[in-house]
C-alpha positions, 0 to 999 in steps of 0.5 A, a space after each residue: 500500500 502508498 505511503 500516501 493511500 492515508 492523505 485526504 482530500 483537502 478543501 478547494 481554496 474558494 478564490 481558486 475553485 470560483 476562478 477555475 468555474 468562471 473559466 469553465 463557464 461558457 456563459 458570454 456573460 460571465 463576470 468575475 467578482 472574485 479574483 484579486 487582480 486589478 482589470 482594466 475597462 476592457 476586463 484584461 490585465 494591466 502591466 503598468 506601462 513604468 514596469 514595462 520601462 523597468 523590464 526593459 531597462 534590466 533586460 538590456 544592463 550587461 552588468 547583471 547576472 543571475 548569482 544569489 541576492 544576500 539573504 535578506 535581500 537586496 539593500 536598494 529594494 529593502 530600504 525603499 521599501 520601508 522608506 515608503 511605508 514610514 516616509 523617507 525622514 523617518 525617525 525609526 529608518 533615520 536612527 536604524 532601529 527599522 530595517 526591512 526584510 526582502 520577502 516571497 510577496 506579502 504572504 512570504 513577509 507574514 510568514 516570515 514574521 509569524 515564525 520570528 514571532 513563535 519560535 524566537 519571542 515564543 508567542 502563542 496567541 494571535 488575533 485577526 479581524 472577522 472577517 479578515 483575509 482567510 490566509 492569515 489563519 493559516 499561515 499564523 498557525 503554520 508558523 507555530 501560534 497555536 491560540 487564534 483569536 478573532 477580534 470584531 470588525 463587521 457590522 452586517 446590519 450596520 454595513 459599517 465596523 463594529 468598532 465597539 466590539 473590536 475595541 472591547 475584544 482587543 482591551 480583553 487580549 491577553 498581554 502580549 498577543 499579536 495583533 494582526 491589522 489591515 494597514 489599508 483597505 481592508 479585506 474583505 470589507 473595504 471598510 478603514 478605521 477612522 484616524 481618530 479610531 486608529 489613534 484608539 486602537 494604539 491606546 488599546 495595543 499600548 495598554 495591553 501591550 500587544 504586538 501589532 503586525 501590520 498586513 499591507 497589501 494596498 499602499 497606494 493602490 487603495 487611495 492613489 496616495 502612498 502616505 495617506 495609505 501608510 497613515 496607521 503604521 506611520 501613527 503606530 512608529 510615531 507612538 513607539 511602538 515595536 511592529 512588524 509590517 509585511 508589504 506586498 509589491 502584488 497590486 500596487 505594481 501589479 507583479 503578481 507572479 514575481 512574489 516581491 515583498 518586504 517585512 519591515 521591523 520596527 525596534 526601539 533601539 538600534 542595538 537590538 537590529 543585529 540579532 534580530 537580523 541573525 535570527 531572521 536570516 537563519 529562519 529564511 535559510 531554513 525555508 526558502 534559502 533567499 529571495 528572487 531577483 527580478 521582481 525586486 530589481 524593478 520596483 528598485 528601479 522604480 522607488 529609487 528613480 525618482 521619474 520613474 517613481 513619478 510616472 508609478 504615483 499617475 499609474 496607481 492613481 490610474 487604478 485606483 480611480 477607476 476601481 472608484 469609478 466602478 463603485 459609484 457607477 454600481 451604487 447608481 445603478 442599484 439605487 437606479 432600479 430601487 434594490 431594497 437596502 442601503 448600498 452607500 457602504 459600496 461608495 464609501 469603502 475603500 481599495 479592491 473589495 467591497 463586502 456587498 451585505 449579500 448573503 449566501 443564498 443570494 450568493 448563489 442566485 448570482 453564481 448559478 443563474 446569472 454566471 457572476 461569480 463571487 465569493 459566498 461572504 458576499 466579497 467582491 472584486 471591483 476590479 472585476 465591474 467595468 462599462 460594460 458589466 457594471 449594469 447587468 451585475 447591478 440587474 443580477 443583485 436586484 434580482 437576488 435580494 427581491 427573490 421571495 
């Protein structure tokens, strides 16, 4: 008998499966809500025409090769990376008591970070907001936590956060926990703390001494504004407190297959960066050994180039514009043809998804007789809505919340 005959077979990833079904889907149609990538009007992917400049200028450097990147990672990427997320006069990247740490995207940089966490400071618990992206539980406890906690953040009736709850689940934390929090635009809801609610949040994290580990997956992509999308972490560094933040290069440069990110590392003092530094690099040894190059050779081109980083802000405010175009154009229409309910959350909530206040079952009208494919929380992409779209989705929701 196999070794293998005892393994089951293990859940489909929804995102995956949805994706998969759409594809399969000969419905002309078909509209895809669920898949996290940025679409142009015309529903195609977008290479941003300031990466294209970036390849091409790599392709054509004689002076490159392909030998191993340290470690942690190449300096000019790592320390434009954590220059971008605090600001380049930072306190913290001025006094060296803040370094940055190339990583696979920003599901590497968690993971990364998660392992630190467990097996060198030995923590156990963890919290995450519900909802929240479905990796973070995962990858924490693949990383050795061992107590997930959930904190509230949705309000479905409200469509709104729960702030009273999240702020009474955090002030109950038990000291020491990790904290994971959305930097921006959170997903799934799109749906930010106020800066006065983030101002609490610190009070809270301070008072308990929790440890927050930011997620930060959307700088700049969600408001076309790099520092006001970087506000929270910003405010947090200001504060003095230790944290961690994983960045992903994903949407905001639209490299999603070249898994670029960084973990910057947020200290008190610049005495303690050497062994956290060593620690780091033998947890990446044992893993994955060093990053890759490519995708880490263009968005270092791009951050430290200053035209090229001025034509990357008009791109991402390209992207960002139209994914708020989309939600405006789809709130009209629903309120066009009189859908029950509010949908004013769809017009003030902020980056890639909307969480759409639709339940499962109108979930699955959607899905089954309309081919517009999303996942069952009611999570959608706006990437997905484009001119052509927007207005037989909008048809489809009314259809699905007015059924008896």
């Amino acid at each position: 008998m196999s070794i293998f005959a005892s393994v089951e077979l293990g859940p489909p990833v929804e995102v995956f499966a949805l994706n998969k079904a759409c594809t399969d889907d000969p419905n002309p149609n078909k509209v895809n809500l669920g898949v996290g990538a940025y679409r142009t009007n015309e529903g195609k992917p977008w290479i941003l025409p300031v990466v294209k400049k970036a390849e091409a200028a790599i392709v054509a450097d004689g002076s490159l090769n392909h030998e191993y990147l340290p470690v942690l990672g190449m300096d000019s990427i790592t320390n434009a990376a954590s220059s971008l997320l605090l600001g380049e006069d930072n306190d913290a990247l001025k006094s060296k008591r803040a370094f940055g740490v190339q990583c696979l995207s920003g599901t590497g940089a968690l993971r990364l970070g998660a392992e630190f966490l467990a097996r060198i400071l030995k923590r156990t618990t963890f919290y995450y907001s519900d909802p929240t992206w479905e990796n973070h539980h995962k990858v924490f406890l693949y990383a050795g936590f061992t107590e997930p906690k959930t904190y509230r953040y949705w309000h479905q009736e409200t469509r709104a956060i729960d702030f009273a709850g999240m702020m009474e689940d955090l002030g109950n934390a038990p000291e020491g926990a990790v904290v994971i929090l959305h930097a921006c635009a959170h997903n799934p809801t799109g749906i930010d703390p106020t800066e006065d609610q983030w101002k609490q949040i610190a009070d809270v994290c301070e008072k308990r001494k929790l440890f927050p580990f930011f997620d930060s997956a959307y700088q700049g992509f969600a408001s076309g504004d790099p520092n006001k999308d970087a506000f929270a972490v910003r405010y947090f560094v200001s504060r003095g407190f230790e944290l961690f933040c994983a960045q992903s290069f994903a949407k905001n440069f639209g490299l999603y297959n070249e898994r670029i990110g960084n973990l910057t590392v947020v200290q008190k003092d610049a005495s303690t960066s050497a062994a956290v530094a060593s620690q780091i690099t033998l947890l990446v040894r044992g893993m994955y050994s060093n990053p890759p190059a490519f995708g880490s050779r263009i968005v270092s081109r791009v951050l430290n180039d200053k035209d090229l980083r001025n034509e990357w802000m008009e791109c991402i405010k390209t992207m960002s514009s139209r994914i708020i175009t989309m939600r405006k154009a789809l709130y009209d229409e629903l309120v066009a043809l009189k859908t029950p309910g509010t949908w004013e959350h769809i017009t003030n909530q902020i980056g890639m998804f909307s969480y759409t206040g639709l339940n499962e079952q109108q979930v699955q009208i959607l899905i089954k007789e309309f081919s517009i494919y999303l996942l069952k929380t009611g999570r959608i992409s706006m990437c997905g809505l484009n001119e052509s779209n927007v207005a037989y989705v909008a048809r489809a929701i009314h259809a699905a919340v007015t059924r008896e």
